[in-house]
C-alpha positions as CSV (number, residue, x, y, z in Angstrom):
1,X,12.3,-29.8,-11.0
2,X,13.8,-26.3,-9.9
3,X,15.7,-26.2,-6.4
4,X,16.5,-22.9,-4.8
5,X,18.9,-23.2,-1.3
6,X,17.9,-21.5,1.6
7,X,21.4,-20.2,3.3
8,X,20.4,-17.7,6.1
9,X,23.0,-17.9,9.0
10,X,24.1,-21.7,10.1
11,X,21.0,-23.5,9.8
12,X,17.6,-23.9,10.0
13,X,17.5,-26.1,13.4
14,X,18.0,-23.7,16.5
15,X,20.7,-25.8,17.9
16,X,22.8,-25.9,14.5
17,X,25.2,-23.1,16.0
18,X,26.0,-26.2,18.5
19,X,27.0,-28.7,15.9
20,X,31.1,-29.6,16.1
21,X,30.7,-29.4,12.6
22,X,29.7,-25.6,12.1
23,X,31.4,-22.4,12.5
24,X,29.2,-20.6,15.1
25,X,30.3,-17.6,13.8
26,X,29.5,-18.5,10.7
27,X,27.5,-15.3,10.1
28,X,30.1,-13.0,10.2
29,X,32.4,-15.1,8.1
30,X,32.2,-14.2,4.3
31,X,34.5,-17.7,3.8
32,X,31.3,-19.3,5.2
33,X,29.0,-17.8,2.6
34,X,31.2,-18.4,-0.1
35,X,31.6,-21.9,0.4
36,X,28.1,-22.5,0.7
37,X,27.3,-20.5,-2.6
38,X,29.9,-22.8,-4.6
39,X,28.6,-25.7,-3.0
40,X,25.2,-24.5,-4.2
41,X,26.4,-24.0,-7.7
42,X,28.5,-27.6,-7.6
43,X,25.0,-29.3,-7.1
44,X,23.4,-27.0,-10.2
45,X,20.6,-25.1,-8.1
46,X,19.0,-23.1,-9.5
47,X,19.3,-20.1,-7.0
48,X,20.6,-19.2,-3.5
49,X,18.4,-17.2,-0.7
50,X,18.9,-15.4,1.6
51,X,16.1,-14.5,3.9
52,X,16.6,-11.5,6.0
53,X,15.0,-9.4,9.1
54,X,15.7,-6.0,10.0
55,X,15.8,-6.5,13.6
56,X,16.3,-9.6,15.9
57,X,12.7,-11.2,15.6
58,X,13.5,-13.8,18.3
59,X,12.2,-12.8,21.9
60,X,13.8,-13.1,24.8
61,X,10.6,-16.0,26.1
62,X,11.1,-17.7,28.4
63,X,13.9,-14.8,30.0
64,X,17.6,-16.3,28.9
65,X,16.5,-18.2,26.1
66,X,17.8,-15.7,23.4
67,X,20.9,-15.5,24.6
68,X,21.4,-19.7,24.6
69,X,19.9,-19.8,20.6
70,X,22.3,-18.6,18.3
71,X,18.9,-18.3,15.6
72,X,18.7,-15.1,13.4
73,X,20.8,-13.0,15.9
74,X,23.9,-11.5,14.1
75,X,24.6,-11.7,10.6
76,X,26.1,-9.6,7.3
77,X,23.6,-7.4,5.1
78,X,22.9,-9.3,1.9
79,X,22.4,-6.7,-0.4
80,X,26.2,-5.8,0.9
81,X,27.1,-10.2,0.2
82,X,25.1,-11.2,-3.0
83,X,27.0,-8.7,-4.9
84,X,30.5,-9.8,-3.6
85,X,29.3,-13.8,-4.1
86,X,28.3,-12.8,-7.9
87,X,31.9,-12.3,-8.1
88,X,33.0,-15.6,-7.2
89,X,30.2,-17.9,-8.8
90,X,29.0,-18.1,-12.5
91,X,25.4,-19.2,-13.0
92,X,23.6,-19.7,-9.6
93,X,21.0,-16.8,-8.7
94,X,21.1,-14.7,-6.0
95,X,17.8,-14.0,-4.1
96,X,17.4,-11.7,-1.3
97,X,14.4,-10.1,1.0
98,X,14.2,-6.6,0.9
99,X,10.8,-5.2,3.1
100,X,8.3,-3.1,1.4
101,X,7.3,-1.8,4.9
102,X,10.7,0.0,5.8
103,X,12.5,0.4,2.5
104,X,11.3,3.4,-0.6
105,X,10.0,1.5,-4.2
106,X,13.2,3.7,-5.5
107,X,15.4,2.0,-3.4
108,X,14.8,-1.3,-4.2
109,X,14.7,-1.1,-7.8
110,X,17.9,0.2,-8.1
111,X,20.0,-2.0,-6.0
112,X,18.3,-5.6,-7.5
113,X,18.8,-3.6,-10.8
114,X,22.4,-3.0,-9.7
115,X,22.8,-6.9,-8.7
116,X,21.4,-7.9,-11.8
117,X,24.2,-5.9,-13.8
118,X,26.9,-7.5,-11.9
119,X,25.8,-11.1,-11.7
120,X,25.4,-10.9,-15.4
121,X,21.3,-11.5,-14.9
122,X,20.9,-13.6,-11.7
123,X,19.5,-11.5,-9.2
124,X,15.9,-12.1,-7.4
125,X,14.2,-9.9,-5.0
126,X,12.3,-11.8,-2.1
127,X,9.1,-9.3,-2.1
128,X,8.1,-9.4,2.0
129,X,6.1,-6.9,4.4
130,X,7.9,-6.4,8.0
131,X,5.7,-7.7,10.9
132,X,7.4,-7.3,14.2
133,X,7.5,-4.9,16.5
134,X,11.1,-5.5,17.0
135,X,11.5,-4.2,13.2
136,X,8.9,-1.4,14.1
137,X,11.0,0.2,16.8
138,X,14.0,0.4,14.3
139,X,12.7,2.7,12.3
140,X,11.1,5.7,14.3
141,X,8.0,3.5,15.2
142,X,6.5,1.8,18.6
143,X,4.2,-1.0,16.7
144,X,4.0,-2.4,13.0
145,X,1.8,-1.5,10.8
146,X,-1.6,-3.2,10.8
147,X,-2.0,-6.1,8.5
148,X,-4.2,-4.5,6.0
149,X,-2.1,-0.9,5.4
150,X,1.0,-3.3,5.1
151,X,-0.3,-5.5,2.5
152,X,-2.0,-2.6,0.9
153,X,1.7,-0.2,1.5
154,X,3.1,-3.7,-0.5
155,X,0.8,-3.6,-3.8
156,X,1.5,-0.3,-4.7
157,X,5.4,-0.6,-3.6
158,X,5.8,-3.4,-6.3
159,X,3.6,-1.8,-8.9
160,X,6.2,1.4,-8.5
161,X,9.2,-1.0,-8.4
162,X,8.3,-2.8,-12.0
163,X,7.4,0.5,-13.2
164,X,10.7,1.9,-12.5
165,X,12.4,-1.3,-14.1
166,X,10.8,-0.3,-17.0
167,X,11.9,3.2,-17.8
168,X,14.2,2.5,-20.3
169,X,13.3,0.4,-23.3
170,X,15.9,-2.1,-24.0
171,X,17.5,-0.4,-27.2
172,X,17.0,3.3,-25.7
173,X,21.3,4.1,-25.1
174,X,22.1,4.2,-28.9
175,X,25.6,5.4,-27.3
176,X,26.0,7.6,-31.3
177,X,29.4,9.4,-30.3
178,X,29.4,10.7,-34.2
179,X,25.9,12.1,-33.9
180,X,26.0,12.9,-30.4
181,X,23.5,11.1,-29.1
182,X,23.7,9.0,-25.9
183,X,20.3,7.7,-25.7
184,X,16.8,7.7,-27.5
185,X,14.7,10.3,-26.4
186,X,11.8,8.3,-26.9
187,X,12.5,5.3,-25.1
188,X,13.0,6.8,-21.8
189,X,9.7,6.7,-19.9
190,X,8.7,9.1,-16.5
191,X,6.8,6.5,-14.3
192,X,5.0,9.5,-12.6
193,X,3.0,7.9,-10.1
194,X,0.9,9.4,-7.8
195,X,-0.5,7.0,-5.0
196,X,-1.9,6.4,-1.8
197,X,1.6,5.5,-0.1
198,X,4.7,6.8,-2.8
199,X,4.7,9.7,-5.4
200,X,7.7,8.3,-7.7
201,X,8.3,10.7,-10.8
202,X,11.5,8.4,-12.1
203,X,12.8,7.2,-14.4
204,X,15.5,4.4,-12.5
205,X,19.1,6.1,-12.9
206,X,20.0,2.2,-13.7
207,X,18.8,0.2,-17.1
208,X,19.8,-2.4,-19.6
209,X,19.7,-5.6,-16.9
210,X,20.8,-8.9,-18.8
211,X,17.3,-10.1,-17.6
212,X,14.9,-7.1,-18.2
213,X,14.1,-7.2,-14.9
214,X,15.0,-9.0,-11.8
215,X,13.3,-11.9,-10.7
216,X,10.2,-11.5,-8.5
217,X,9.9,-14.0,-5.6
218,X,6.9,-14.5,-2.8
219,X,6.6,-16.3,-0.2
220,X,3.3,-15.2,2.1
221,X,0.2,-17.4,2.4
222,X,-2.5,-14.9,3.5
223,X,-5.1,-13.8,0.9
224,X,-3.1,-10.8,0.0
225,X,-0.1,-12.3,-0.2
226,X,-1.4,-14.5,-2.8
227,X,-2.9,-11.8,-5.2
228,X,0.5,-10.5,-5.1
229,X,2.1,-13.9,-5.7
230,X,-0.4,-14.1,-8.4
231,X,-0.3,-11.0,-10.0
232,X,3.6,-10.5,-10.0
233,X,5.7,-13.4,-8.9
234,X,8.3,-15.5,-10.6
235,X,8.5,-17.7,-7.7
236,X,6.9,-18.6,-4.7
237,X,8.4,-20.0,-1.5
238,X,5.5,-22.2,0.4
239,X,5.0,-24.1,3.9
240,X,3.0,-26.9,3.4
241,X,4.1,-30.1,4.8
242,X,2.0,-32.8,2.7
243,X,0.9,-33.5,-0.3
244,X,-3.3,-32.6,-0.2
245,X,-2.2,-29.1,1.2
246,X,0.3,-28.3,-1.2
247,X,-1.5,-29.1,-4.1
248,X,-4.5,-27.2,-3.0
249,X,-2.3,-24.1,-2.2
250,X,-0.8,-24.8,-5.9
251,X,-4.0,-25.0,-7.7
252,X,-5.5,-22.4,-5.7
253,X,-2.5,-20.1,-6.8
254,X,-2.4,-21.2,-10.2
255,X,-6.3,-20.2,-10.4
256,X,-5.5,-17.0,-9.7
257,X,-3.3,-16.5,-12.2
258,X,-5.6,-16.0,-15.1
259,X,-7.1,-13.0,-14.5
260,X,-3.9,-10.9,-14.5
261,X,-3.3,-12.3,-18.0
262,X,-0.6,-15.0,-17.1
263,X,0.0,-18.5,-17.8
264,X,0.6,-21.0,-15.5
265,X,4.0,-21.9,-16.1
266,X,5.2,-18.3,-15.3
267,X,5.2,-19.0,-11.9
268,X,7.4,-21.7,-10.1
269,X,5.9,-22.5,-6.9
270,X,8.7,-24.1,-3.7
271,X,7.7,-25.2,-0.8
272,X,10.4,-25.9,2.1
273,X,12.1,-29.2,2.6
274,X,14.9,-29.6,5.2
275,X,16.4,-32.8,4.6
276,X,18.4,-35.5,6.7
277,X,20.1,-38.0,4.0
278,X,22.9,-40.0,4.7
279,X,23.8,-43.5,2.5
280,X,22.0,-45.5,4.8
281,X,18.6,-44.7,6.5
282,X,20.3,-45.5,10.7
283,X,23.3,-42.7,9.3
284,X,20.6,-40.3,8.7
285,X,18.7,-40.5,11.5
286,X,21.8,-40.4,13.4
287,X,22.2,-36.9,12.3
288,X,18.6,-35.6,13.1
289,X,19.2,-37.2,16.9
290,X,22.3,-35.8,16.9
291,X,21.2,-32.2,16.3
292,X,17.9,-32.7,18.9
293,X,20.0,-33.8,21.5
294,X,21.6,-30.5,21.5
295,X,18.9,-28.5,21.8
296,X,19.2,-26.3,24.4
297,X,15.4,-26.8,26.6
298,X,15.1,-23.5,27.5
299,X,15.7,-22.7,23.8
300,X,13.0,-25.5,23.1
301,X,10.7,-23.6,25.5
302,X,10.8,-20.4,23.6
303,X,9.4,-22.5,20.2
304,X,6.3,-23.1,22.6
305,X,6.3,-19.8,24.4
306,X,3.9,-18.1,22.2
307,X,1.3,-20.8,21.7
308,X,1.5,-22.6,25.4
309,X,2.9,-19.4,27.4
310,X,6.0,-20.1,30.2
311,X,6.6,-23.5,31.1
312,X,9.5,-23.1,33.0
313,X,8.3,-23.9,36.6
314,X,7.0,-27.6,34.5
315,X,8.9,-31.1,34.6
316,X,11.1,-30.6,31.2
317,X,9.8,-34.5,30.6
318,X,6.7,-34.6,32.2
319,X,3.5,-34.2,30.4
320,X,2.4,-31.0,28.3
321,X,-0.1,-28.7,30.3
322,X,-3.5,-27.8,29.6
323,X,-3.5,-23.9,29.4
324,X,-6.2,-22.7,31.8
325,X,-6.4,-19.7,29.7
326,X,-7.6,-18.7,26.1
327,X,-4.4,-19.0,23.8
328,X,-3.4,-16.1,21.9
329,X,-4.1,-18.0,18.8
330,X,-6.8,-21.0,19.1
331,X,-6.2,-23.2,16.1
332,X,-2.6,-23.0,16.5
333,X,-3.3,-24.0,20.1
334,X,-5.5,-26.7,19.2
335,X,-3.3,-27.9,16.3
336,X,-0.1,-28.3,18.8
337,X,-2.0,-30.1,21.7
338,X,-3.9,-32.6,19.0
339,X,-0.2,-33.4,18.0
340,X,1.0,-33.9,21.7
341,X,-2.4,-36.1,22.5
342,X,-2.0,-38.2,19.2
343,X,2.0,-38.9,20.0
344,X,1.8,-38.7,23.9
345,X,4.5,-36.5,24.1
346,X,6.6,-35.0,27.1
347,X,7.0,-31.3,27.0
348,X,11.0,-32.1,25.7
349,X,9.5,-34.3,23.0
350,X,7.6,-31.1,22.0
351,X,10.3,-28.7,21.8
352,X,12.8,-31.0,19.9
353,X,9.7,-31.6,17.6
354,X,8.9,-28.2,16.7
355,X,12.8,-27.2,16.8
356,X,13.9,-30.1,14.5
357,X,11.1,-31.9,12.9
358,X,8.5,-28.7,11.9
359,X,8.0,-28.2,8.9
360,X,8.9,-30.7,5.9
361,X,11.0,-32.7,7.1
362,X,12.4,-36.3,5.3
363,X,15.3,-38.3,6.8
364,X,16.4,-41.3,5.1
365,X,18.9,-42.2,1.6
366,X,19.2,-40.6,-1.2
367,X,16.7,-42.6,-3.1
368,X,14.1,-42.2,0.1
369,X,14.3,-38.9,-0.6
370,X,14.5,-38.3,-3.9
371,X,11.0,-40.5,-4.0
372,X,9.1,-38.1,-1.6
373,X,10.0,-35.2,-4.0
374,X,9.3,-36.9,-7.0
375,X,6.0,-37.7,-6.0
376,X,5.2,-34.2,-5.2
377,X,6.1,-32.7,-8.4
378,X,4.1,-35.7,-10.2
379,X,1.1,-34.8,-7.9
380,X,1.4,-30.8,-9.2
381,X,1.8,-29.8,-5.8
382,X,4.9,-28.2,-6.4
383,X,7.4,-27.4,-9.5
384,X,10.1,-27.5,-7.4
385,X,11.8,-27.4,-3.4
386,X,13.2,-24.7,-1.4
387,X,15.9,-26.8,0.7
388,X,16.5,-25.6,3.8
389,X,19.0,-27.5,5.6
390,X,19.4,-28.3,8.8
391,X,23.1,-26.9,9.3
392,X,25.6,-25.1,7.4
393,X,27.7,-25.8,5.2
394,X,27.2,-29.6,6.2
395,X,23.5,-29.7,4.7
396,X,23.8,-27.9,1.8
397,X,27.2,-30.1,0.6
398,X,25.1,-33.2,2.0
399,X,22.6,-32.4,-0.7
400,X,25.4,-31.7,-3.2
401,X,27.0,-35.2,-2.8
402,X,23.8,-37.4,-2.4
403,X,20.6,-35.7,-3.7
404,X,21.4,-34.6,-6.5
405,X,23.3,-37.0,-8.4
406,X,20.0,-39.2,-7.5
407,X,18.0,-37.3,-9.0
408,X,20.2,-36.4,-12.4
409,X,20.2,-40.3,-12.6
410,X,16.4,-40.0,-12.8
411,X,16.4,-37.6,-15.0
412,X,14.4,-35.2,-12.9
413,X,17.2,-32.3,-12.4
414,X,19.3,-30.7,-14.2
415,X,23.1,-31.5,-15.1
416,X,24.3,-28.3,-16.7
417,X,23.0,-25.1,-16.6
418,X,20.5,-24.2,-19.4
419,X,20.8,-20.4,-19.6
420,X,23.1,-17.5,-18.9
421,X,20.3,-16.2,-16.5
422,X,18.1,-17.1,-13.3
423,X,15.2,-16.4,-15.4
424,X,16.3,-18.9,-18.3
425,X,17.4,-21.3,-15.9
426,X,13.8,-21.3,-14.3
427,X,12.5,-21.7,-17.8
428,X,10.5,-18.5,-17.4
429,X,9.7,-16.3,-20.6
430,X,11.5,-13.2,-21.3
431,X,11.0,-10.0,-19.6
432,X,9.2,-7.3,-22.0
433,X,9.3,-4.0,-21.6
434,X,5.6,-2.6,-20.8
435,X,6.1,0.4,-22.9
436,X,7.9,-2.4,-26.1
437,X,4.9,-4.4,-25.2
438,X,2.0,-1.5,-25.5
439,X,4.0,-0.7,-28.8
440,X,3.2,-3.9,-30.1
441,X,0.1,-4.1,-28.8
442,X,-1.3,-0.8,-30.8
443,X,0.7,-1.7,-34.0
444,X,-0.8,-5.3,-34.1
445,X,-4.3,-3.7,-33.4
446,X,-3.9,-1.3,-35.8
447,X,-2.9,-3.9,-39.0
């Protein structure tokens, strides 16, 4: 199975900046990112990721929340970080977002090519559009885009970005200094495109990556987001949190696949898991309570706020209201209050469930684990797991020491590295060059 580790910030549980064992400034620390990328390439994943906002996304809901959570507030540029982490690691790739909404096609294809060159072929690029307003009013605009000018702005960006990692053929710098000649005249391709949202002449003042092209990786769910993921991605990043509804998203993306003229297997789809593993199953659990217990409530109020409103002025640990108005979003109403029905919960057992337990979540050994995960990849709802631990570096070096020496022994993970690149490592096929490719093409039709 493939394993990618999710390392934004200090954890994936609000409350993790708490935790005696992590550095709450942990963000600003390059040590802390360091350690957590060896300690990533120690337990032979297959890439790191970093997801990334341009703007604090978190809302100040309830009023003082923000200010108590520590979540997605301050943290270093990782188009700055991945480069400086190729430096000091050897095979693990490095995966970043980079937003199609406030960013130019030009711009992106030149830094991932750039990453690619100095990680020696292990750079990714997390395709994403912006959605918040908060992003919005960073770049000289009140709102967001609406949903469909976004998706549509993020088709043609990607289309222009894999067009401009083509513009030199592999072989075109011949590099002749006795016949003065630097490159191949004929292997350098103008992109000239001419769209609804970029005009890009090119070609991309970077070429030659180890990989032919970075690694594509996609993570939306929406009916666009899909045609992208299958149309162009290496990777996909998904949410589901049982096996019926990952396996329908997988078939459903695999489906797709076939009319853009790929094959199944050149798309590794990785839904989120946050782990809790421990050598016995009371040690892990002992770590999730640990972490819920210090969850701040008005912190846990703001992970309700936009489904249930303010419910400040209710009993922390009395029972969850009935909203007395239409919810901004009615199945995600309805889906929260079946949960707090079915489980009886207090409005505290709801926060410290949606702060800790959302999601795919498994607590329990090694083995327990290591089970759940097998099963899924057996099932074909998933070829793989993006882990996103709870806390940093403590669940990512958790992983390292018990996960995956379980599932080496079972022969379901790797115990060296396979290839000299992300893309060999995920067992993907080599990149060809569109215009090596339509060369091929015409010279085949023609015999």
């Amino acid at each position: 199975m493939k394993l990618g580790m999710s390392m934004r910030g200090i954890g994936y549980h609000v409350a993790a900046w708490r935790h005696p064992a992590v550095p709450a400034d942990g963000t600003l620390r390059f040590e802390h990112y360091v350690r957590n990328a060896q300690a990533a390439e120690r337990g032979k994943f297959d890439m790191i990721f970093f997801a990334d906002g341009i703007g604090i996304r978190e809302k100040d809901e309830p009023p003082g929340s923000l200010s108590r959570s520590g979540y997605e507030i301050v943290e270093m540029e990782p188009m700055t970080l991945l480069p400086a982490l190729a430096a000091l690691t050897k095979h693990i790739g490095l995966v970043t977002t980079a937003s199609t909404t406030y960013n130019e096609p030009y711009h992106v294809a030149r830094k991932f090519a750039t990453l690619d060159l100095i990680s020696g072929g292990r750079a990714g690029w997390n395709m994403v559009t912006s959605w918040s307003d908060a992003e919005a009013q960073n770049f000289n605009r009140a709102k967001h885009l609406d949903y469909d000018t976004r998706y549509e702005r993020a088709a043609e960006f990607i289309e222009v970005v894999k067009g401009l990692w083509d513009s030199w053929e592999p072989d075109a710098f011949v590099y002749d200094k006795a016949n003065s000649v630097f490159y191949d005249e004929a292997k350098m391709h103008l992109l000239n495109h001419r769209g609804k949202h970029f005009t890009v002449n090119g070609p991309l003042n970077v070429a030659s990556m180890p990989q032919g092209r970075p690694i594509l990786v996609q993570a939306g769910a929406s009916e666009p987001g899909r045609e992208i993921a299958a149309a162009s991605a290496d990777v996909v990043y998904a949410a589901q949190d049982s096996i019926p509804a990952a396996k329908a998203y997988y078939d459903d993306i695999k489906r797709r696949m076939a009319k853009y003229g790929r094959d199944r297997d050149d798309l590794k789809i990785m839904p989120g898991l946050r782990p809790f593993v421990a050598a016995t199953r009371v040690e892990a659990q002992a770590k999730f309570d640990q972490l819920q217990e210090l969850l701040d409530p008005l912190v846990g109020l703001a992970r309700v706020y936009n489904e249930l409103g303010d419910l400040t002025g209710y009993p922390i640990d009395g029972p969850v209201p009935e909203l007395t108005v239409e919810p901004q979003v009615r199945s995600a109403y309805d889906r929260i209050m079946k949960r707090v029905r079915d489980n009886n919960w207090t409005i505290r057992q709801l926060c410290q469930n949606l702060a800790g337990a959302g999601g795919f979540c498994l607590i329990g050994t090694a083995s327990d684990i290591a089970d759940v995960m097998e099963q899924w990849v057996d099932a074909e709802a998933c070829d793989g797991f993006n882990i996103t631990p709870a806390i940093l570096p403590g669940g990512c070096e958790d992983f390292v020491e018990f996960i995956t020496p379980e599932l080496q022994r079972r022969g379901r993970f790797r115990r060296e590295y396979e290839g000299r690149t992300l893309r060999e490592n995920l067992g993907l096929k080599p990149h060809v060059n569109r215009y090596t490719r339509d060369v091929r093409t015409l010279t085949g039709a023609a015999e």
